[in-house]
N, C-alpha and C positions, 0 to 999 in steps of 0.2 A: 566441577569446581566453580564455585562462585567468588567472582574477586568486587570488591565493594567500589562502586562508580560516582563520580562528583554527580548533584543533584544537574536536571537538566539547564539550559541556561535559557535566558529570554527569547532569543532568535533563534535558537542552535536547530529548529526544522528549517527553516528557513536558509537557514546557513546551509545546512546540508542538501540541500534540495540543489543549490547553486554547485556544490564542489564534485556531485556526484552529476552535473548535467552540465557541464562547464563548458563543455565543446560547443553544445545548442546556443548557449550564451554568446559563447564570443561569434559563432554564427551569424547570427539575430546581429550585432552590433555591426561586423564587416560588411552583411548586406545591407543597414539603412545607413553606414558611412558611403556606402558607393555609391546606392542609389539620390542619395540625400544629394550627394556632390554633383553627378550628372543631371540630375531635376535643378540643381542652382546653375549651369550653364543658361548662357541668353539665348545661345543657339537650340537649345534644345525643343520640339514643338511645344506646342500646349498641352494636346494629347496625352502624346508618352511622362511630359513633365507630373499633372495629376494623373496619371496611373502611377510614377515614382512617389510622389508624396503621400497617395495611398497606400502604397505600400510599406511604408518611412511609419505612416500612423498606427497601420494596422499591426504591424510587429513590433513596434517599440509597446503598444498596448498591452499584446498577450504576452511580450517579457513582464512586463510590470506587473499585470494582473495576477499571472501566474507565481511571483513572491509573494504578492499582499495575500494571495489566499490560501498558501503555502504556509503563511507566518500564522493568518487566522485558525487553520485545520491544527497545525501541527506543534502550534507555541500559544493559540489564544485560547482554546477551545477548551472541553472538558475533557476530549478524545484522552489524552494521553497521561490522563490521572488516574482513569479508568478506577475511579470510587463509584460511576454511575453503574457496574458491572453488576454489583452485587445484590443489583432490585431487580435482575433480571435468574437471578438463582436460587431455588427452593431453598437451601441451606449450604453454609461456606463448603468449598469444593476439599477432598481431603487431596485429593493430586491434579496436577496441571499440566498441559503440553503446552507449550506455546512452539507453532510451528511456524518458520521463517524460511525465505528463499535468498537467502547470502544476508541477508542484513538485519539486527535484531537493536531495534530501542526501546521496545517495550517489555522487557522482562525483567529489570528492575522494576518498574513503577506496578507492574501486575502481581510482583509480590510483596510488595511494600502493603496491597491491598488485602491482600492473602499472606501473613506472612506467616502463618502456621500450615497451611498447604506443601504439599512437595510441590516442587516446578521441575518440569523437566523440559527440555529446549534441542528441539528436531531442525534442523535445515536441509531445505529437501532443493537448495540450489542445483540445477541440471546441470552440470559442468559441460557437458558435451553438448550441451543442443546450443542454439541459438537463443545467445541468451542477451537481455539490456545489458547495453555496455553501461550503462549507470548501476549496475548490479554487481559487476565488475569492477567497477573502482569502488563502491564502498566497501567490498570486500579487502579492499586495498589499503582503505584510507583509513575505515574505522576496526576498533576490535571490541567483542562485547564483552563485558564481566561475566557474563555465561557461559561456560564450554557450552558450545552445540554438538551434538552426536548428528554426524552426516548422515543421511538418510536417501534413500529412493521415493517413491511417490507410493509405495506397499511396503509393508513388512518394517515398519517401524521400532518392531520388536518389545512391542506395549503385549501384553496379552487381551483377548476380548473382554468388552463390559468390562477395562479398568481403568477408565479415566473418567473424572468428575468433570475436567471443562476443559475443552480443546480451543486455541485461540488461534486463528486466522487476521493476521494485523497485517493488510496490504502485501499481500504475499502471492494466494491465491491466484492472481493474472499475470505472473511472472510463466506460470503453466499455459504456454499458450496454443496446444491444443485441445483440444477438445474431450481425447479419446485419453488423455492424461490426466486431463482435469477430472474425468468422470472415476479415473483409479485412485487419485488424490482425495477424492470424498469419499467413497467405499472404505479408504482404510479408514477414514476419520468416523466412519458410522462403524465398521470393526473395532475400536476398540472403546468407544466412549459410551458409559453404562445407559441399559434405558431409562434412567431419569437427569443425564446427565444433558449438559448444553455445549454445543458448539459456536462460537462467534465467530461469525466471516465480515470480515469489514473493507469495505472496498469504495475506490470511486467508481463512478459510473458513465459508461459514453452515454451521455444526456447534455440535454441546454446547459443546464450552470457551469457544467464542466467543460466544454466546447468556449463557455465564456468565458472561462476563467483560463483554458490551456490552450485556446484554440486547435491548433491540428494535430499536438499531443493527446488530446481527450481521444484518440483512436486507440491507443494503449492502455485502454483500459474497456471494459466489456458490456454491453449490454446487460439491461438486467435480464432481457428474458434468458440469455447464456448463462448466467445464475442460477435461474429457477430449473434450468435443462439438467443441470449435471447435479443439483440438490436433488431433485426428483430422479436421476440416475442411479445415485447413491445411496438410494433408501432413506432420505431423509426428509422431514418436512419443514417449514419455516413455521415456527410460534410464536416469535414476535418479532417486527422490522422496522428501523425509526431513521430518522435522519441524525445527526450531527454537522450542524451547518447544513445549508444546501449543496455542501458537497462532498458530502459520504456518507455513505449508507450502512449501516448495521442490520446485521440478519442473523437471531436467534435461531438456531436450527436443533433439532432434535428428532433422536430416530422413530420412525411411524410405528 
């Protein structure tokens, strides 16, 4: 059942990004208030003082950086209009998965693109494993206009070669093993036709995203971890571009 959702709002990644990481936040804040306060003592050395105010710099930075870039990816960009979708597909897709791991924004906007497509919307959230507690509260906080059908990382219950385009929108590394991840793409090469397309969209542990999340950019995957479990899966990459320098798009399609 689809229930019809207010259009997105100017900040509202960026907002979210804060309410579903909130604890990090006020973290970041109680350590450069304390540090900040002991580096202003007289008695404190010199030493320890610039190692406090470096530290005062260095995280009030990758708080800050990490909303401006937040705000760019996920409210400036073109990411989430995903009208650029459709120069990467032989012909409009007649059915859709968009597969999510507890949290879904983008299946309104994917069918506003497609909107004579079926969509159908998978959440393949692990309840039991060890999962981002940011995962966790948005499932809490937010609710989508899309039923999702809870799912396992197999057996989606598509039958093979019936889906025209499988969408992977920041989902995919919430899978954080390995030997999951590689079941997670086997089924997405199972059921999607062979001239169909899968998009996996993801950030990357690389420089701009180190610069932009500092020691968060660990949460998210290399790209050759990428290429490992595509190439697991029977799949290849067709086409792969950036959006911003920091996310990557990867066309994939089975060999």
């Amino acid at each position: 059942m689809h229930v019809s959702k207010q259009p997105r709002k100017q900040f509202e990644g960026m907002i979210n990004v804060v309410r579903f990481n909130w604890p990090s936040y006020v973290l970041a804040l109680t350590a450069i208030a304390v540090a900040g306060s002991v580096a202003s003592f007289s008695a404190t050395p010199v030493l320890p003082r610039l190692v406090l105010v470096g530290f005062c710099v260095t995280t009030g930075f990758f708080a800050m950086s990490s909303l401006a870039v937040s705000h760019l990816v996920y409210d400036r960009s073109k990411l989430y209009r995903w009208s650029w979708l459709g120069n990467y597909l032989k012909q409009p897709p007649v059915n859709i998965v968009n597969a999510h791991s507890g949290f879904d924004e983008t299946s309104d906007s994917i069918h506003s693109v497609f909107p004579q497509s079926e969509l159908s919307v998978v959440d393949f959230f692990q309840k039991d494993a060890k999962s981002a507690s940011s995962i966790v509260r948005a499932r809490q906080i937010t609710a989508s206009s899309y039923a999702a059908r809870e799912v396992g990382l197999e057996q989606w219950g598509f039958a093979e070669n019936s889906v025209d385009l499988v969408v992977l929108c920041f989902a995919a590394h919430e899978v954080r093993i390995a030997a999951d991840r590689n079941k997670l793409f086997g089924e997405v090469a199972r059921i999607v036709t062979p001239d169909g397309l899968i998009v996996l969209v993801e950030h990357l542990r690389d420089l701009p995203n180190f610069a932009a999340f500092g020691p968060g950019f660990m949460h998210f995957l290399p790209y050759v971890d990428w290429c490992r479990c595509i190439k697991a899966g029977g799949l290849i990459v067709r086409e792969e571009f950036n959006i911003t320098p920091f996310v990557r798009v990867m066309c994939l399609c089975r060999k």
